[in-house]
N, C-alpha and C positions, 0 to 999 in steps of 0.2 A: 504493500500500500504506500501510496505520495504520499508525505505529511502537507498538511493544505497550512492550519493555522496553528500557534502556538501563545498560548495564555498564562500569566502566572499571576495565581488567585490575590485580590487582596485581601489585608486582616476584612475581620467581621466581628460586630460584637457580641454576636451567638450566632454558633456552629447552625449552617443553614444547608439543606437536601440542593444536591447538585441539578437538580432537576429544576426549580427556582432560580438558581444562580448562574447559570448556566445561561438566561436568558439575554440575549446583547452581549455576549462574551465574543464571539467569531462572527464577522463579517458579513460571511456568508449563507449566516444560519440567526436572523433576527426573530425568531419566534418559538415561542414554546413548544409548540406541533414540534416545527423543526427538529427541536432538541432532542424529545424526546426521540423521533424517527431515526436521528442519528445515532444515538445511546444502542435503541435496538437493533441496529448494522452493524455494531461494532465494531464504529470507524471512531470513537472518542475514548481516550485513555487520559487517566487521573497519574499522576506519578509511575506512570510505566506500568499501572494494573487498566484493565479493562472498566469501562466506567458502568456506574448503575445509578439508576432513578434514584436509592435510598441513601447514597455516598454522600458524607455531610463533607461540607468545604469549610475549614477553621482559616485557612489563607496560607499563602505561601506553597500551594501545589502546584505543580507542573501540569496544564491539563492542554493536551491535543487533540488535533483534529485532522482524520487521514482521510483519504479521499481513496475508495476500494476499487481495485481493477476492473471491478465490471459493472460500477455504478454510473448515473451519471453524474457532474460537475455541477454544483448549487449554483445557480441563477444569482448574481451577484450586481447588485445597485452601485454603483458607482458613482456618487453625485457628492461631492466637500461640499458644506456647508459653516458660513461664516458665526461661530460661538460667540457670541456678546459679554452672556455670564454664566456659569455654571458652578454649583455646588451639590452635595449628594442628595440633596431634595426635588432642586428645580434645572432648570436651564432656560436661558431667553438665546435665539437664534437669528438671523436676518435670513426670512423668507424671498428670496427670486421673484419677481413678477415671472409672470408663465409658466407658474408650475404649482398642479395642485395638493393640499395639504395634504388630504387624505383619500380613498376610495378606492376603486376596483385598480384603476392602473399601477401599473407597475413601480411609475417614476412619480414616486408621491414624496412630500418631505416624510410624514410619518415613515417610510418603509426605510428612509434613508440616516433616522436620529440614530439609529444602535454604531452608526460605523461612525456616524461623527462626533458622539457623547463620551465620555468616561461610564462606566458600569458604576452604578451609586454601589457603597458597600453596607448601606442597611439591610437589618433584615427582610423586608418587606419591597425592596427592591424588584420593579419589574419593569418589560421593554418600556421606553418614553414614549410617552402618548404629549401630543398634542391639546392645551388644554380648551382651544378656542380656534376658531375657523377665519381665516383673510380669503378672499375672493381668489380664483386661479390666477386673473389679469392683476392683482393689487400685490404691489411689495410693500417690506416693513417687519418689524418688530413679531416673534411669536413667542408665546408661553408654551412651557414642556414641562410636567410632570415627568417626575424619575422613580418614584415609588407608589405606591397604591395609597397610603396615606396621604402625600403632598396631592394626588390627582384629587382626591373628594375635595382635601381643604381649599384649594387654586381653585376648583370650580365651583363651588360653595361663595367664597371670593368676587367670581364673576357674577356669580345669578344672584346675588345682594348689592352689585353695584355699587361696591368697594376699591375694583380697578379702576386707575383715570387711564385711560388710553387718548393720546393726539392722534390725528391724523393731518395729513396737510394731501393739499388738490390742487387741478387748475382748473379755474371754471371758464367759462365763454360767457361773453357780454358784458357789457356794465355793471358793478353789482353794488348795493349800499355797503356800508361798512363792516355791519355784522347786527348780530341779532340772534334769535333762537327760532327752528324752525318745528314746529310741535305737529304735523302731520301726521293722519295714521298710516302705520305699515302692515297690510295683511291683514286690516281692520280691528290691530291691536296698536294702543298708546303708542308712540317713538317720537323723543326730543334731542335734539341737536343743536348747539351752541357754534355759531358761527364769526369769526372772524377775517374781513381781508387784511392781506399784510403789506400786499403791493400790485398793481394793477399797470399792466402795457397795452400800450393801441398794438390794434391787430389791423390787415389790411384781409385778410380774410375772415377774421372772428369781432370784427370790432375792437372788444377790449379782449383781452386774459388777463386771468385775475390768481393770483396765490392766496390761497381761503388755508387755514389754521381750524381745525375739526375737533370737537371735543362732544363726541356720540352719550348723551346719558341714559338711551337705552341700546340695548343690541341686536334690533332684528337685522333680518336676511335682507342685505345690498342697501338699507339702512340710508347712508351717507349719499349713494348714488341717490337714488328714487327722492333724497329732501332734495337733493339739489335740482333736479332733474324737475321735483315739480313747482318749484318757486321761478322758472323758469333761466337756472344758468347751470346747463349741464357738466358734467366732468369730462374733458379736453378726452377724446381719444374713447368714451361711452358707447355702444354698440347697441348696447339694449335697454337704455334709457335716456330718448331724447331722437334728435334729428342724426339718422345715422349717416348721413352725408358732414357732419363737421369733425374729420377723426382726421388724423396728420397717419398716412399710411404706414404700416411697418412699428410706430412709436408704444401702440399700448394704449393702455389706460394711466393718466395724469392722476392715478391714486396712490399713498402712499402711508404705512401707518409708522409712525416717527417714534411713539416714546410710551411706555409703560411705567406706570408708579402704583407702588403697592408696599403694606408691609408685612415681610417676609411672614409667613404663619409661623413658622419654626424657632426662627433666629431673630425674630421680631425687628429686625435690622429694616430701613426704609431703601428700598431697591427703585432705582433710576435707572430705567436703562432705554438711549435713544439710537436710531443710526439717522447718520445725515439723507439729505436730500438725493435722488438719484441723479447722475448727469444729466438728465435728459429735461429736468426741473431747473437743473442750475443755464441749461443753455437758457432759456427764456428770462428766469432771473438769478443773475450770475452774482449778485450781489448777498442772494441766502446761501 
């Protein structure tokens, strides 16, 4: 048998069944199904012995991963991902525009967090799940749970509307300064706080404008559909609004900038922003 990957456990602070721990350990094997499937091929050895389901991991073992003569090669995601902050609880990441969080496809950030995260060394440790959804077309800022505790209390967090999340946009047309736009979305409540920060004449849009977003509730496309229906769409919008005002090839002129919250664990106040995309600063070069 090829040796594929090789792992050396970290401490833990109680001895935890390898079959748990195991999980986001190799690359090429991000799921529990996975692990298990591999344990029973007996393509994964603990310190030179053949590995089992009930093998507790205390840290510091040597644990591999062969790849057997007449299997085939795991299907392996290859997508770096840029880490903001991480600790054994959480992680915040900068999500890609054009690529989605999570679902059926292949090339999702979830399928991609196990190769680009550290393995949290709690007990309760399991793959990182994604703890809130950005649109395919939107970049910006994501939360990630790393354990099964951090994922209820992060989203517990979210559905009390405790996180502040920014976002910033470009809009099209002229638009007042700012204000709150309290529209329903999906026939349930959704408010939005609005500010512009700077506005350029357009010779095809009129004006464009740099609007500063701060969503107080969080339904689906939310940010698009307010702006969309007070009438100044988001630059580059496809399905909300006149789809003839899109700059080809550019996207969507969405983007979510910054996350504040305080830590559940560590009670610590976490800030964590990514700048503007280039394609934001070409218009205003000045943010």
């Amino acid at each position: 048998m090829q040796l594929l990957e090789t792992h050396i456990a970290k401490k833990v602070k109680y001895p935890i069944r390898f079959q748990e721990y195991g999980v986001g350990i190799f690359k090429t094997i991000p799921t529990k199904s996975g692990i298990k499937k591999a344990i029973k091929k007996g393509i994964v050895f603990i310190d030179d012995e053949l590995a089992t389901t009930s093998r507790f991991i205390l840290g510091g073992e040597k644990i591999e991963l062969y790849q057997s003569e007449n299997s085939s090669t795991f299907k392996r995601l290859k997508l770096d991902l840029e880490v903001l902050f991480e600790d054994d609880y959480l992680a915040i990441i900068y999500k890609p525009a054009g690529i989605l969080v999570n679902g059926n496809k292949f090339v999702t950030i979830a399928n991609a967090l196990s190769q680009n995260l550290q393995k949290s060394s709690l007990q309760d440790a399991v793959k990182p799940q994604p703890i809130h959804r950005l649109d395919y077309p939107t970049s910006g800022v994501l939360l990630v749970g790393k354990t099964s505790s951090s994922i209820q209390k992060l989203s517990d967090l979210f559905k009390n509307k405790v996180i502040q999340k920014t976002y910033f946009a470009v809009t099209i047309s002229e638009m007042c300064i700012g204000g709150t736009i309290n529209f329903k979305v999906d026939n349930k409540k959704a408010s939005t706080e609005f500010k512009v920060l700077s506005s350029v004449k357009s010779e095809r849009f009129a004006f464009l404008n740099l609007v500063k977003l701060s969503p107080k509730t969080g339904r689906k496309h939310q940010l698009r559909k307010h702006l969309s229906a007070i009438g100044h769409q988001i630059l580059g919008d496809k399905d909300y609004g006149n789809t003839n005002l899109v700059l080809k090839g550019k996207g969507l002129y969405l983007h979510a900038f910054s996350l504040e919250f305080l830590h559940p664990f560590t009670k610590e106040t976490i800030f964590i922003s990514k700048e503007l995309p280039k394609k934001f600063k070409k218009i205003f070069p000045s943010f």
